[in-house]
C-alpha positions in Angstrom: 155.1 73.7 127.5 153.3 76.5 125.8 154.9 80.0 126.0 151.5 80.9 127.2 151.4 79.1 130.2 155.0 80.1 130.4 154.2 83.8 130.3 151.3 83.0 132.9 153.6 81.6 135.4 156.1 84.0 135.2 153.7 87.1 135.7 152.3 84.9 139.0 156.0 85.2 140.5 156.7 88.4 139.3 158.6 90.8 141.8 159.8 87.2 143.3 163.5 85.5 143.4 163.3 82.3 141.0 165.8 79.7 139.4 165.4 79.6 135.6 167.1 76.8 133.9 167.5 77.0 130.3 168.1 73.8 127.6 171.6 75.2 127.0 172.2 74.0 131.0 172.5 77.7 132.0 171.2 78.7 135.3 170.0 82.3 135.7 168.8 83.4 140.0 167.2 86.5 140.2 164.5 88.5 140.8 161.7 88.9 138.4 161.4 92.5 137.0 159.3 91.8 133.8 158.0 89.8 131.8 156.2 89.6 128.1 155.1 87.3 125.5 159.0 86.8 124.5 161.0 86.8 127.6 161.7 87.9 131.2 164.0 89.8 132.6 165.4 89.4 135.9 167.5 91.0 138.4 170.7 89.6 139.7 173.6 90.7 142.2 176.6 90.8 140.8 180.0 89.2 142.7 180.8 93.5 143.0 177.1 94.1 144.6 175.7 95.6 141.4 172.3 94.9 140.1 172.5 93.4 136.6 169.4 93.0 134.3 169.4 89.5 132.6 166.8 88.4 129.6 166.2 85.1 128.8 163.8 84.1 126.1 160.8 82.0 127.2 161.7 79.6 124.0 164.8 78.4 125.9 163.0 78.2 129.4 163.3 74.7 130.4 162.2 74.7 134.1 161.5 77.6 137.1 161.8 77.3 140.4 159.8 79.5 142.5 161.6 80.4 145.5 160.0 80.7 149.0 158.7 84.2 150.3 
């Protein structure tokens, strides 16, 4: 998929809780806090409650799953 339409989608859910899986296998649930033409960064709750900020690159993006609002 082209890291345009990548970027597009992302911006769409942003503020919303999605599932990222990456081609490595890793799964990354969190809240979108922003995105650019490189990656997104979302927020995740930590096992202690904290709010962690993760980036993944939108090369290693293999699927997103939108969660419901």
């Amino acid at each position: 998929m082209n890291y345009q339409h990548v970027e597009n989608l992302l911006i769409r859910y942003r503020g919303d809780s999605v599932d990222i899986k990456t081609i490595s296998g890793g799964v990354y649930e969190g809240t979108i806090a922003d995105v650019t033409n490189d990656y997104v960064t979302l927020k995740m709750k930590s096992a202690a409650g904290e709010e962690d900020l993760v980036i993944v690159l939108l090369h290693a993006i293999e699927s997103i799953v939108a969660q419901r609002r």
